[in-house]
Backbone as CSV, one residue per row, in Angstrom:
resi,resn,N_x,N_y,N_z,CA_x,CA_y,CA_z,C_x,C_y,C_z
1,UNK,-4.015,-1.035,-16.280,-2.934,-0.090,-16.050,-3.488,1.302,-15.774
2,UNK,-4.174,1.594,-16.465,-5.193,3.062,-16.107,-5.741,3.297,-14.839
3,UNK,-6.339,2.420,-14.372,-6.444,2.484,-12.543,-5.440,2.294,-11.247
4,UNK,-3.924,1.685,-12.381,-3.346,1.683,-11.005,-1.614,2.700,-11.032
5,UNK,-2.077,3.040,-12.301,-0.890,3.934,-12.569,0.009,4.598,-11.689
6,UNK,-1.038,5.247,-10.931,-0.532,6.486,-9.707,0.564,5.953,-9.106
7,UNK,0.080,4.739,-8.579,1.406,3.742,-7.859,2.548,3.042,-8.808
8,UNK,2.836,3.589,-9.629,3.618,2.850,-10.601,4.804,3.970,-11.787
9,UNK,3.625,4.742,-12.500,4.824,5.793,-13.295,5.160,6.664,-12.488
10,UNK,6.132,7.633,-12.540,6.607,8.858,-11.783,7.097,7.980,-10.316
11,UNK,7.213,6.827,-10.326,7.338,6.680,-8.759,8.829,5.984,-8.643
12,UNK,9.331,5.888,-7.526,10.704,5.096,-7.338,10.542,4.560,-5.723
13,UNK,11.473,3.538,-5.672,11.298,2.047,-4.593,10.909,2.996,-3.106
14,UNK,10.380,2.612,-2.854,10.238,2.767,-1.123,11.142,2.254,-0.493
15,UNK,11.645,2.628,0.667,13.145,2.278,0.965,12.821,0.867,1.893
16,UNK,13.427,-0.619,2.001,13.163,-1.612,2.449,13.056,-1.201,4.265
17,UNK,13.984,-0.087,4.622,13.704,0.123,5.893,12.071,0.640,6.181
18,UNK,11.631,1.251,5.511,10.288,1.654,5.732,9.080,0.311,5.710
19,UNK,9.550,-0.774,4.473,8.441,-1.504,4.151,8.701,-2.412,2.904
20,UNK,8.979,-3.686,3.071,9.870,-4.022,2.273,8.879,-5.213,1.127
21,UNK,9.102,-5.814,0.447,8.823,-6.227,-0.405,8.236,-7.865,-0.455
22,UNK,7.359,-8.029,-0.987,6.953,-9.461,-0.164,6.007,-10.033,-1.425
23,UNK,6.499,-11.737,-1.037,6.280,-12.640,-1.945,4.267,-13.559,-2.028
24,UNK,4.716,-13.153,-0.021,3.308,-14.168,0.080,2.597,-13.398,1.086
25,UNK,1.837,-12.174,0.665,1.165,-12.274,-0.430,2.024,-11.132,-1.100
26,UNK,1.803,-11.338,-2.299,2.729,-10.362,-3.435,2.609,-8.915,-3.220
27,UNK,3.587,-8.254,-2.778,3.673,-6.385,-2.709,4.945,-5.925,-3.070
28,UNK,4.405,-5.098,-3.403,5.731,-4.023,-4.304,5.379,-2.992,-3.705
29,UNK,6.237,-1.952,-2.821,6.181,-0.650,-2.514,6.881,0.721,-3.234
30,UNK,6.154,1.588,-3.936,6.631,2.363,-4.484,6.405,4.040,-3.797
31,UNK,7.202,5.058,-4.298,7.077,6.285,-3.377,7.341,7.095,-4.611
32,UNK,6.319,8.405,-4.286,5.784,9.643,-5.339,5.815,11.552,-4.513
33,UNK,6.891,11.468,-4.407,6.855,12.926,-3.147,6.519,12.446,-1.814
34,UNK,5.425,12.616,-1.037,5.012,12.423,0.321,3.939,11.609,0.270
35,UNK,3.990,10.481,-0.586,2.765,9.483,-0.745,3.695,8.010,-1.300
36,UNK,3.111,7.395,-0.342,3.497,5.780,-0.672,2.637,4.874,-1.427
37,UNK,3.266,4.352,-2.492,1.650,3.214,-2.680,2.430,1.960,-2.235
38,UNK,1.203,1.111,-1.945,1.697,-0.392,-2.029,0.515,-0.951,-3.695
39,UNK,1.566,-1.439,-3.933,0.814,-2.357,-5.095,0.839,-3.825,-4.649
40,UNK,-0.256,-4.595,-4.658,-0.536,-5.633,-4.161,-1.670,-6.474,-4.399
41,UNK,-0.925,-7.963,-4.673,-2.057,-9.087,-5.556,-2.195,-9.768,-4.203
42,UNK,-3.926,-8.771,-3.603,-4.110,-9.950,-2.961,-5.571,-8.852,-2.698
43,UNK,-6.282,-9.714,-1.690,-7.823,-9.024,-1.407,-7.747,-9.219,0.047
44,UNK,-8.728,-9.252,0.758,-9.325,-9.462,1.867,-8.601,-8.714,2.912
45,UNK,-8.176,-9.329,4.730,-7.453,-8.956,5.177,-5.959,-9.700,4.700
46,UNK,-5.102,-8.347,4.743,-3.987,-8.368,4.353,-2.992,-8.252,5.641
47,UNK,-1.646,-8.849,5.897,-0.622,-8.468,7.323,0.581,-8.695,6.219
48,UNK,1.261,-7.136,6.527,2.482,-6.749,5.932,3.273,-6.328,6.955
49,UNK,4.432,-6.670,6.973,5.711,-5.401,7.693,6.005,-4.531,7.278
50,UNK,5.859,-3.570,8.239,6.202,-2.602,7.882,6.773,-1.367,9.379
51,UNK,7.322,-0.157,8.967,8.513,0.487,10.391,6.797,1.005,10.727
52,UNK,6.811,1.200,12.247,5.935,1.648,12.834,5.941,2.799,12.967
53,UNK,4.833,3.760,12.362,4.737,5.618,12.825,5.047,6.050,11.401
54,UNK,5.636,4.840,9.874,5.802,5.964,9.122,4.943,6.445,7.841
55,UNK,3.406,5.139,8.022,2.624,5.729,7.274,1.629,6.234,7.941
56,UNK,0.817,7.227,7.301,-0.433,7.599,7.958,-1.308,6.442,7.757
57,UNK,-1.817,5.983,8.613,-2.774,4.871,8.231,-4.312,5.547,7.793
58,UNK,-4.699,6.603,8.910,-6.009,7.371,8.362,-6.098,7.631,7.019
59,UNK,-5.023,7.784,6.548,-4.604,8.082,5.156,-5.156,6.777,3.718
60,UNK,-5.059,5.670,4.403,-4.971,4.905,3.634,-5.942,4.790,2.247
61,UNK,-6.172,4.424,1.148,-7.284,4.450,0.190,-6.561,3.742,-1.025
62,UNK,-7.767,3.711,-2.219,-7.372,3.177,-3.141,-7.210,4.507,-4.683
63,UNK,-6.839,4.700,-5.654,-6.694,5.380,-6.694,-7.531,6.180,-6.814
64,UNK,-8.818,5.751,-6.492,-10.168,6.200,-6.797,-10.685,7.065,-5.745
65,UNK,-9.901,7.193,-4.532,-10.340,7.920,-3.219,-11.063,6.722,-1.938
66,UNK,-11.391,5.535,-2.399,-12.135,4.635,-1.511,-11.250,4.520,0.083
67,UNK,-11.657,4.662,1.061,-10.631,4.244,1.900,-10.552,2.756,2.190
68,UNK,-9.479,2.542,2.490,-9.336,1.498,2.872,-8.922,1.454,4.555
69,UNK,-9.342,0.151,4.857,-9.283,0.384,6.597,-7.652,-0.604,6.760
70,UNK,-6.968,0.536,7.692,-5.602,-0.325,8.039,-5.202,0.193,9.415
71,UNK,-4.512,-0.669,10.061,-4.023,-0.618,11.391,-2.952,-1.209,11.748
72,UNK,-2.396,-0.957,12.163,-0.856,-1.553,12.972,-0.536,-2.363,14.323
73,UNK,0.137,-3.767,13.758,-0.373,-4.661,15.129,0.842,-4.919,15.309
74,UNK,2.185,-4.077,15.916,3.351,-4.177,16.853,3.802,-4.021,14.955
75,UNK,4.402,-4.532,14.574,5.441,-4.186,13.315,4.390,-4.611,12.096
76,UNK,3.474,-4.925,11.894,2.577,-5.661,10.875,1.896,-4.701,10.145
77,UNK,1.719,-4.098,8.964,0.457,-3.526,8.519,-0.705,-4.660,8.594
78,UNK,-1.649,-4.496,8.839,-2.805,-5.113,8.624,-4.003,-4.386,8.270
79,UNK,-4.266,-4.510,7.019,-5.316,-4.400,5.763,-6.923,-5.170,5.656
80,UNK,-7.953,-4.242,5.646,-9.094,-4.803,4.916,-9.082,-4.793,3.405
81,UNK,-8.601,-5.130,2.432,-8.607,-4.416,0.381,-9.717,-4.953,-0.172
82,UNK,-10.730,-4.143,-0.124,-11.505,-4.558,-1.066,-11.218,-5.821,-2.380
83,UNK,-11.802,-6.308,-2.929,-11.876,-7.566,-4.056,-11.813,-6.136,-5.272
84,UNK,-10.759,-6.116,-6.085,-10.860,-5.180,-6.765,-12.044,-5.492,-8.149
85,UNK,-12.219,-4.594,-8.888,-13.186,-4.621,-9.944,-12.658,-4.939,-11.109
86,UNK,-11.529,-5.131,-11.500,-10.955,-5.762,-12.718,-9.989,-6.486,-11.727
87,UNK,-9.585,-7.623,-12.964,-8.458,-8.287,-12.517,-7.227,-7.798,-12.552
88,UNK,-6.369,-8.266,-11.570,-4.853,-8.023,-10.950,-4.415,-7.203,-10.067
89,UNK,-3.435,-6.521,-9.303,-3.509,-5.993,-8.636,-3.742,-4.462,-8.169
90,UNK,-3.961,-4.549,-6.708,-4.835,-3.338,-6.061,-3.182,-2.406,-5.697
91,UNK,-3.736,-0.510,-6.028,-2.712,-0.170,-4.910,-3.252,0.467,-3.752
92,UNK,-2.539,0.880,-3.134,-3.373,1.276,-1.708,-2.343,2.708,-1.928
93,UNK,-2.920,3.629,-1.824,-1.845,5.150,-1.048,-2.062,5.523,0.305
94,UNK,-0.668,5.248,0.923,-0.705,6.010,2.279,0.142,7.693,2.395
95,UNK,-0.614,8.569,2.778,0.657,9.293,3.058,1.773,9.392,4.032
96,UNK,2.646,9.572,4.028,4.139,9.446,4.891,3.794,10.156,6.029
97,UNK,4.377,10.016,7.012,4.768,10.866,8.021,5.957,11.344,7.793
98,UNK,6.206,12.278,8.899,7.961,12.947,8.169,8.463,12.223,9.395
């Protein structure tokens, strides 16, 4: 809980139009002022939906500052996530565009 906090207390839902919520592989999107996290049980490359233009992808990283590499393939996030260092899940912060 100490490493993935940021994405979790102080935060409330990300709106399903932006990026919605998903089973396989497991993500929860949460939002903190002008920063999105995704919280998410999974590793490797990752492909999520999500609205096109409204995260910064350059932006992308993990709690710790690591970036993470992401890109957009027509409506899809698609993710490299590191194998995290403890067990369960990773969050990723993107910042928003306005």
């Amino acid at each position: 809980m100490q490493v993935n906090r940021i994405g979790i207390h102080d935060t409330r839902p990300l709106p399903a139009g932006v990026a919605a919520a998903s089973e396989a592989p497991w993500a929860r999107w949460t939002r903190a002022g002008e920063t999105a996290y995704l919280v998410l049980g999974a590793d490797g490359q990752v492909r999520l939906p999500v609205t096109a233009g409204t995260l910064d992808l350059a932006s992308s990283r993990l709690p710790d500052g690591t970036p993470v590499t992401a890109s957009q393939d027509g409506r899809e996030l698609v993710l490299e996530v590191p194998k995290p260092q403890i067990a369960g899940p990773v969050v990723v912060g993107f910042t928003m565009r306005a």
